[in-house]
N, C-alpha and C positions, 0 to 999 in steps of 0.2 A: 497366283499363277507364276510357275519357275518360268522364265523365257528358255533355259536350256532344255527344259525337262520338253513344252512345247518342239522347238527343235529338232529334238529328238524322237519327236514324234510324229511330225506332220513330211520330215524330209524324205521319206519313205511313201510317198503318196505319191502317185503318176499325173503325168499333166491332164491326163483325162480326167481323175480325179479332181483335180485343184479345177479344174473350170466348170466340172458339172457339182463340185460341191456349191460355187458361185451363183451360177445358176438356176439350181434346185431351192437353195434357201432365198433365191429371189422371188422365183417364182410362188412359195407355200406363201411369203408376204403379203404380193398380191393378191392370192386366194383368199387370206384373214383379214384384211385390209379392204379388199373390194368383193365380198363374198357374192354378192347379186349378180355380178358382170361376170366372174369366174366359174359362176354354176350356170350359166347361160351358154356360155363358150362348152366346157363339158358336154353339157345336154345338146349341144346343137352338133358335137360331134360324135357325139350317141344314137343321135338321129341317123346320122349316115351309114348307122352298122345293121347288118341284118340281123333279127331279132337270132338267134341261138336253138336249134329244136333239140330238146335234152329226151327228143324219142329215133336220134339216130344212134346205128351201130356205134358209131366213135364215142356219144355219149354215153352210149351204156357200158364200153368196154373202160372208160376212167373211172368210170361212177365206180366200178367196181377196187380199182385201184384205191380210189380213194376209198369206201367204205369198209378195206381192211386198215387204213391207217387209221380215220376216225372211232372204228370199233375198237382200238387199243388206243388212244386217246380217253375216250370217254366211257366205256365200258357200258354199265350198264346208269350213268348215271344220266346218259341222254335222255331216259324217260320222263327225267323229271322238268323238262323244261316248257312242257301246256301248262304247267302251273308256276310257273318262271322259277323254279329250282333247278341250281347250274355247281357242278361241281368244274373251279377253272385251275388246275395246279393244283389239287390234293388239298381244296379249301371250297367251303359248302357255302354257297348263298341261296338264300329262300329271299325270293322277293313279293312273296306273294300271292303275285299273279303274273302275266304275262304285261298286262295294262300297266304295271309298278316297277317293271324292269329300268332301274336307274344305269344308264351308260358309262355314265360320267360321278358315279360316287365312289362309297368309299370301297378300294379294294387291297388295303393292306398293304399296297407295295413299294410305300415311301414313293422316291422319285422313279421307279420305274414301271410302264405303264402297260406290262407285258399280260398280267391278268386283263384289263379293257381287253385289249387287242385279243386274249385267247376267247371273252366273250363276245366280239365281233367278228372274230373267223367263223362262227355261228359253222363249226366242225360238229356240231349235233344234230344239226338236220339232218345228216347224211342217215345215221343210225335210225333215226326217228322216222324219217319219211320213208327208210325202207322199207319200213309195216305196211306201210298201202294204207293207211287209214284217215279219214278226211278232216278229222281233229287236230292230228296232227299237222297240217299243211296250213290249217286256219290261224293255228299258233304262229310256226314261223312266217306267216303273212306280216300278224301284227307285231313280231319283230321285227319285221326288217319294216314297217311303217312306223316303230316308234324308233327306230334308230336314227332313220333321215329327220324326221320330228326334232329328237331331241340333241343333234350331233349338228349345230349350226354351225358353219366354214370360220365365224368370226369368235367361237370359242376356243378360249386360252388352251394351247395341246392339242385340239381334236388331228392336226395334222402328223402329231405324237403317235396315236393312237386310232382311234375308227375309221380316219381317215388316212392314216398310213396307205402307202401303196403296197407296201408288204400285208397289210391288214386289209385292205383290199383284193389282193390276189387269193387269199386264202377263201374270202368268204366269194367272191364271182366261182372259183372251181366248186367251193361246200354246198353251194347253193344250185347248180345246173348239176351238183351229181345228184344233192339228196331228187332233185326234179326229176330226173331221169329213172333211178331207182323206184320215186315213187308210179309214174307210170309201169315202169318193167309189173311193180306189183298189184298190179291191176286198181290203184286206188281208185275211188270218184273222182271224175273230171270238174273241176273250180274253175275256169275260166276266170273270174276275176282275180282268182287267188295267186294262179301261175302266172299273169300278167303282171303280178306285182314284182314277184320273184325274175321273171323274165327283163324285164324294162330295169329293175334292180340292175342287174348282173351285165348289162348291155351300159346301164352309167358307169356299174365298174371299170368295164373293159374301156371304156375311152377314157376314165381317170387315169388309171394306170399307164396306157397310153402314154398320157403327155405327162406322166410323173415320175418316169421310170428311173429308178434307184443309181444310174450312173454314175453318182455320188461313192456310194458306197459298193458297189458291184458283187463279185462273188456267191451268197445264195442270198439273195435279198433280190438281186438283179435277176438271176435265174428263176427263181419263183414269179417273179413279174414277167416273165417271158415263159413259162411253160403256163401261168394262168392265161396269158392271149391265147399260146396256141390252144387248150383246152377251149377257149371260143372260138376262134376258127376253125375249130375242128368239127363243130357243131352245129356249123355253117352250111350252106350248099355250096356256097364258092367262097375261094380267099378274102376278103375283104380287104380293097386298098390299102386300105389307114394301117394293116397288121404287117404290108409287105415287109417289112422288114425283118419280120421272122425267119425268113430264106436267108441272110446272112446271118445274123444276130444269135438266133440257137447255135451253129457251131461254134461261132466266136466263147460263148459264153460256156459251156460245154469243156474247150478246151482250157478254158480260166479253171473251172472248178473240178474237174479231174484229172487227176494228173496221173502220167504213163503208166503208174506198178495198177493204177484203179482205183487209188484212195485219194478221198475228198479233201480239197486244197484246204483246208482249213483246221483239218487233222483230227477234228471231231467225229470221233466212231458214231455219237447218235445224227449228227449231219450227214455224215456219210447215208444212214439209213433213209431216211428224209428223200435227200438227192438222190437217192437210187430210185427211187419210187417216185419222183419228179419227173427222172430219166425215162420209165414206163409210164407216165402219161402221156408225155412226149410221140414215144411209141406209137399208143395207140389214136392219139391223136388223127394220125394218116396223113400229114402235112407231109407234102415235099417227098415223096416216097422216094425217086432217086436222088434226091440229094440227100435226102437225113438216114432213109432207113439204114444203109450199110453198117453208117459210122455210129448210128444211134445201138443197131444189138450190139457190136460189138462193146460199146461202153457199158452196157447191161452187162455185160460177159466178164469185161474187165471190176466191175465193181461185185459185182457176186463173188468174183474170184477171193478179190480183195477183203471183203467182208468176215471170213471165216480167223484172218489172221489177227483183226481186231476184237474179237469173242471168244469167250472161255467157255470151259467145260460144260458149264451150268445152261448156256444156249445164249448170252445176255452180251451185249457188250461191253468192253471194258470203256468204263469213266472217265478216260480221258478229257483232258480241256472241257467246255461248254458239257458235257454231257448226263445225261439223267437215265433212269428207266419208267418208260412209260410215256415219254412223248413220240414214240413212236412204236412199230410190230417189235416185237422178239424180235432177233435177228435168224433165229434157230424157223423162223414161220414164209422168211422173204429168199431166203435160198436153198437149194435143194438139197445142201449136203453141210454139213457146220464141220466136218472130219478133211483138214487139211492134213498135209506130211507131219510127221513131228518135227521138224523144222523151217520155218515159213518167213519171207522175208516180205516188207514194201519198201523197198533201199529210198523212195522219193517220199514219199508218207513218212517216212523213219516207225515203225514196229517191227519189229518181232515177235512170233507167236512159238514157245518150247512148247509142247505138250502130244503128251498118248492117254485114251482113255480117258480116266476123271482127273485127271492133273492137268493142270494147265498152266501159264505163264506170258501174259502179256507185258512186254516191255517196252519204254517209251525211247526210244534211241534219235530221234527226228528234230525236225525247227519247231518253235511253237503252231505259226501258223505263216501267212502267206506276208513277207514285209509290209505290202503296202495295205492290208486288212488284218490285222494278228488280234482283233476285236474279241474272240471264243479262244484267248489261250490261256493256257493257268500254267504255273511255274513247275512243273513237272517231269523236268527233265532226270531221265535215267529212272523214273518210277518204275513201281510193278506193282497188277495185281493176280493174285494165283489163286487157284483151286484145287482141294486136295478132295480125291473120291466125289468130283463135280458139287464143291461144298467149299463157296469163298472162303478162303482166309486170309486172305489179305486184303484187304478193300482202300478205294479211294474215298478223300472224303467228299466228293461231288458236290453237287450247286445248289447251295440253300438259298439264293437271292440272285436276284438280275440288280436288285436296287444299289448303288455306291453307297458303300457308310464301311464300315470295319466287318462285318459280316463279308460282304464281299469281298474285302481286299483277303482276309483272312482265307478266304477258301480258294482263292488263287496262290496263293505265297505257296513259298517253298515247304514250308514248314505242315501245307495241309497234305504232303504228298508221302508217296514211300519210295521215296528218291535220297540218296546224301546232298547234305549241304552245307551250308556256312552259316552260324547263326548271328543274328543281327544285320544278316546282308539278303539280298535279291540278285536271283540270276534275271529275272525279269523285271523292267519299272512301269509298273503298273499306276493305274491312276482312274478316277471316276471310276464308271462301270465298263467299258469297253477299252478304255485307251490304253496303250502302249510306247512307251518313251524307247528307253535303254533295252537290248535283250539279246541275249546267248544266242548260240547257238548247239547243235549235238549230232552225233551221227554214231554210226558202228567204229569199234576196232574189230583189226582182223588180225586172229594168232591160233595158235592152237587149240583145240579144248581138252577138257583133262577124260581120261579115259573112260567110258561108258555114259557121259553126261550130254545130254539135250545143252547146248550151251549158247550164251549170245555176249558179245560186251560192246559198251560204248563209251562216247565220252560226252562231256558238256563245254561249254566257254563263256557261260554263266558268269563266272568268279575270275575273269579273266584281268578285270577291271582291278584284283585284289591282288593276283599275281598268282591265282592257285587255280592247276587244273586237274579237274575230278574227273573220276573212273571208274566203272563199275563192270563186275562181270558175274554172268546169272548163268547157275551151273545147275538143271534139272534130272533127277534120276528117277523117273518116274513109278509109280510105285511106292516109292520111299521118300525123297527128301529132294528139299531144295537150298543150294548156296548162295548166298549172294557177297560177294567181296568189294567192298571199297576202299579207292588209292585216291588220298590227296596230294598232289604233290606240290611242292614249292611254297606250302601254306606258311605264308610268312605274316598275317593276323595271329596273333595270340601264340605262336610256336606251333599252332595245329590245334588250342586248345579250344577253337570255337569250331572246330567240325563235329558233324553229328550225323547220323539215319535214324532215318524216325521210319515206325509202321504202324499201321493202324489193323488190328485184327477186330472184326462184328464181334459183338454181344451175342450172336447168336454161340459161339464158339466158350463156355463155361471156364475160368481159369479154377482150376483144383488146384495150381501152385503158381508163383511167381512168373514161370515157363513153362509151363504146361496147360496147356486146355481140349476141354473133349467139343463132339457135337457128333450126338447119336452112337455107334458105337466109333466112332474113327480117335486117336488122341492123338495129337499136335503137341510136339515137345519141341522149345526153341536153345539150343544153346549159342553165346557167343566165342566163337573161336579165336577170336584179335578184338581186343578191346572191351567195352566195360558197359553190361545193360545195366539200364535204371530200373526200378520196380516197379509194373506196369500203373497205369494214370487212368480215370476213367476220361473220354474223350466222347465226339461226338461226328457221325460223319451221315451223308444227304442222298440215299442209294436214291429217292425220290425228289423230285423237286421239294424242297422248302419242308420236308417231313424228314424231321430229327430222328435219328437211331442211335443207339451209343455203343461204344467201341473202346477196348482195349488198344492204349498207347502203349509204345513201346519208343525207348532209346536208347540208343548204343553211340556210346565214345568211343571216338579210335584210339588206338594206342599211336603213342607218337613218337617219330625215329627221327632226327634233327628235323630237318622242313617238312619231312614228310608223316603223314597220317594214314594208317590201315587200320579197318574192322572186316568181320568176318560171321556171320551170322548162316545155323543152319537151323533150317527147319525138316524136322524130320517126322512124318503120320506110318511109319510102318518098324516094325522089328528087325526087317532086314537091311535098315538103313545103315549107310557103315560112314561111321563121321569122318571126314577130311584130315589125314593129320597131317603133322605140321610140314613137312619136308614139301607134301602136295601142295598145301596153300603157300609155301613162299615160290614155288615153281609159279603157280595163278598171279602172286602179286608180281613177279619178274616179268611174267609176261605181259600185263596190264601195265609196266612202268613201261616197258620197250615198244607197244606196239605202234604203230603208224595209225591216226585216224582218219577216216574216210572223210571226203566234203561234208560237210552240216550243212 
C-alpha cells in the first residue's frame, strides 16, 4: 500500500463520507459478529412496517417500469430459473434445480462478487412471474427461502454480496414488481407463497433502512432510496421509519444529476439505469407536491440528455463503467434518439456530431464525480463513431469488475480511442474501483473548418509530465471523419512516446492494411500527420465479460521540437474530399491557440 497513492485518494472524500464510511463498516461488524442480536433488531423493525400491497395502482405502474428493464436484462433466459437455470452476465449456470441453487459458490469472478449479487437481485422474477403462472411463484418462493437459509449474517462477505444493501434494494423492488405483475396477470392466488415474498421484501426495506450506503452515496445511495420509496409507495400511508424520504430523494437527485441531465458519474449505461430509477420514483406518488414538479422535469432533463450519449446504431456509447445489455436500448427509453447535429452536456462533458447513420460521440468531460470516480476508465478525448449506423470505431468496454490486470487493462489509456502517452496514466487507478491521481478535460472553443459537424477538447492527464494534449473531431457526414491530435510541451522522449490508438470491430473485414468493408459500406483510413502501424489483432467487451475481437490501429505523431501532431481520416464514401495540408495546419494552429473551458 503506497501511503501517497492512499492520499491521493481518499482526500477527495466528504466528511459525510469519512464518518459514514466509519460507521457503516462498524455497523456490517456487529451484524457478522452478533448475527442473532442483529437480525432481531432488523426484524423487530420490519415489524413496524406495513406489509406492501403489490395489487395497488403505484405497484403496478413500477412493476411495469421495472419489467422493461428486467426484460433486457434477462431476455429470455428467465425461463430457466423453476429449474435453477440462471444466465447472470452473459455466463450460464445449471444448478440443477431450484433446491441446488448454491449462493455462495463458485461464480467465476475472482474477488468481485457482482455475479452473487446479480443472482440475488432475483431480476428474473419480474419476467417469470409476469406469465401468471403458479409454478412460477412456487420457484421464486423457494428462492428466496433457500437464500435467507443459506446466506447466514456470520458468513465471510455475505455483507459483500446477498446481503449488500445495494443487493438488497434491487431484489425488495424485483420482487413486489414480479408480485404485482403476477396478480395484474390473473395468476392463482398462494397465500403462503406471497407471504414469503411479502414478509421477504418488508425485512428488505428495514435492512436497507438502517444500512443505507452513505458511505459510498451517488447511485448506490439513490437505489436505496428509490427501493424505500417503491415500498412506500405500496403502502396506504407513509410509514414513519421511511419519513425521510421527503428530504432525502431531492437531496440525492441533485447529487446524481447534474444541470445539462446527465448522470454524475458519466456512465451512459448508469445514466439509463438512473433515468428509470427516476420513473419509479414518479410513479411511486410519494410527496406529490413536493417531488412531482422537480421529479418530470429531471425525467425531461435526462431524456434530453440521453440522445447525446448514443449513436446511430440506437445503443449507447461505452464510456467508463459501461456495457450493453444491463440495461433497455436507449433507442426503446425515449421517444426520439434524433438530436441536432451538434449536441452539447458542457457539465457531463460529451459531445454528440452526427446526421443520419454517422455519428460521433466524444468524451471531452471529468472522469467522474472527485469524491466517487469508482465507474471511470482513462478515456479522455475518446471517440466512438458510426458510419451508415454501423460501429466503427468501438470502445473496449468492461470484461471484469474483479482487480487483477484485466481490469486495470480495460480502464488504462491504452484500452481507449483517445491520444496518449505511453508508459504513463492520465488516471491512477488501483484495485477495482479506486482512484488516486487523475486529469481532468473539458471543450476548446475556436472555429471549425468549413462544412464540418466539429467538436475539440483538451485533457490534464499528462500534466504531471509537462505535456498537454488536444484533440479536434471534424465530422462530414456522409463522408468522412477527422480526428487531429496536438501534444504539446511533450518533453518525455522528445514526443516520441505519444500515440492514438483505435479500435475498429471484427465485424468491419480488412481487404488492406487501411481498408475495411461491412456489407456494402468501405472504410478507408489514411494518416495525414504521422505514421500508422499495421493493424494488430486486439480484443474489445461490447458485453459484459464476452470477448470480441477488433482491429487495432496506431498512429505516431510526427514530431516538431516539443511538440507532436497526427491526423487521421476516415473516410466510407467517394465523395469524401481529404484535408489537405494547408487546412490541417490552420486545425492544428487553432487547437495550439485555443483557450480551454473549466474541466
Amino acid at each position: 500500500m503506497s501511503v501517497g497513492r492512499l492520499w491521493r485518494t481518499v482526500r477527495h472524500l466528504t466528511a459525510e463520507q469519512w464518518v459514514f464510511r466509519l460507521l457503516c463498516r462498524g455497523q456490517r461488524l456487529v451484524m457478522r459478529h452478533h448475527p442473532k442480536f442483529s437480525r432481531r433488531r432488523i426484524d423487530r423493525a420490519a415489524r413496524k412496517l406495513p406489509l406492501a400491497d403489490p395489487s395497488s395502482d403505484e405497484a403496478v405502474a413500477i412493476a411495469e417500469i421495472v419489467l422493461q428493464l428486467q426484460t433486457a436484462v434477462h431476455g429470455d433466459s428467465y425461463e430457466g430459473a423453476p429449474a435453477g437455470k440462471f444466465t447472470l452476465l452473459n455466463r450460464d449456470y445449471d444448478f440443477g434445480s431450484v433446491e441446488q441453487v448454491s449462493w455462495r459458490g463458485e461464480f467465476h469472478e475472482g474477488n468481485n462478487p457482482l455475479r452473487r449479487m446479480n443472482l440475488a437481485y432475483m431480476g428474473y422474477a419480474v419476467p417469470l412471474l409476469a406469465r401468471g403462472w403458479a409454478e412460477d411463484l412456487a420457484a421464486i418462493r423457494a428462492l428466496v427461502v433457500s437464500l435467507d437459509q443459506q446466506n447466514a449474517w456470520s458468513a465471510p462477505g455475505v455483507f459483500r454480496d446477498v446481503w449488500n444493501a445495494y443487493t438488497a434494494s434491487h431484489r425488495l423492488i424485483n420482487l413486489l414488481s414480479a408480485l404485482a405483475l403476477y396478480r395484474k396477470a390473473g395468476g392463482p392466488p398462494d397465500a403462503a407463497a406471497e407471504a414469503v415474498l411479502l414478509e421477504h421484501a418488508r425485512f428488505c426495506a428495514a435492512f436497507i433502512r438502517a444500512n443505507l450506503e452513505r458511505d459510498l452515496q451517488f447511485n448506490h445511495l439513490m437505489k436505496n432510496y428509490v427501493a424505500l420509496s417503491a415500498y412506500a409507495g405500496m403502502c396506504d400511508t407513509l410509514p414513519s421509519a421511511l419519513g425521510l424520504l421527503g428530504a432525502a430523494i431531492p437531496k440525492s437527485i441533485r447529487q446524481n444529476v447534474l444541470a445539462d441531465g446527465g448522470q454524475a458519474e458519466r456512465c451512459p449505461m448508469y445514466h439509463v439505469l438512473s433515468m428509470l430509477d427516476v420513473r419509479v420514483l414518479v410513479a411511486s406518488g410519494l410527496f406529490p407536491d413536493a417531488w412531482q414538479p422537480a421529479l418530470d422535469e429531471t425525467v425531461a432533463r435526462m431524456s434530453a440528455a440521453l440522445p447525446v450519449m448514443t449513436l446511430a446504431d440506437g445503443e449507447i456509447a461505452l464510456m467508463n463503467d459501461s456495457w450493453v445489455g444491463e440495461a433497455p436500448r436507449a433507442d426503446s427509453v425515449v421517444d426520439t434518439l434524433v438530436p441536432q447535429p451538434v449536441t452539447r452536456l458542457p457539465e457531463t462533458g460529451y459531445v454528440r456530431l452526427g446526421q443520419d447513420g454517422d455519428s460521433v460521440v466524444f468524451d471531452c468531460g471529468r472522469c467522474g464525480p472527485d469524491d466517487n470516480p469508482g465507474h471511470a476508465h482513462a478515456d479522455f478525448l475518446s471517440v466512438e463513431a458510426t458510419a451508415g449506423g454501423m460501429r466503427f470505431l468501438v470502445d473496449t468496454g468492461v470484461p471484469t469488475y474483479t482487480a487483477g490486470d484485466d481490469r486495470n487493462a480495460s480502464r488504462s489509456a491504452a484500452a481507449h480511442n483517445g491520444p496518449r502517452l505511453t508508459g504513463a496514466e492520465p488516471i491512477e487507478f488501483w484495485k477495482s474501483f479506486r482512484v488516486g491521481r487523475r486529469g481532468y478535460a473539458g471543450e476548446l472553443d475556436f472555429t471549425p473548418p468549413d462544412g464540418a459537424l466539429f467538436a475539440a477538447g483538451w485533457q490534464s492527464g499528462y500534466a504531471h509530465l509537462g505535456a498537454d494534449v488536444r484533440r479536434a473531431v471534424c465530422l462530414w457526414p456522409g463522408k468522412g471523419l477527422l480526428i487531429a491530435d496536438l501534444w504539446r510541451s511533450v518533453t518525455s522522449g522528445g514526443g516520441g512516446n505519444a500515440e492514438a490508438r483505435f479500435l475498429v470491430p471484427s465485424e468491419w473485414q480488412g481487404t488492406s492494411g487501411t481498408t475495411f468493408r461491412q456489407g456494402d459500406t468501405e472504410l478507408s483510413i489514411q494518416v495525414l500527420t504521422g505514421t500508422l502501424s499495421p493493424p494488430v489483432e486486439a480484443s474489445h467487451w461490447y458485453r459484459f465479460g464476452v470477448e470480441r475481437k477488433a482491429h487495432r490501429l496506431d498512429v505516431s505523431p510526427a514530431v516538431e521540437g516539443a511538440d507532436a501532431r497526427a491526423a487521421v481520416f476516415f473516410a466510407w464514401s467517394v465523395d469524401a474530399v481529404v484535408p489537405e495540408a494547408a487546412a490541417l495546419s490552420q486545425l492544428f494552429d487553432g487547437l495550439a491557440t485555443a483557450i480551454p473551458t473549466a474541466g
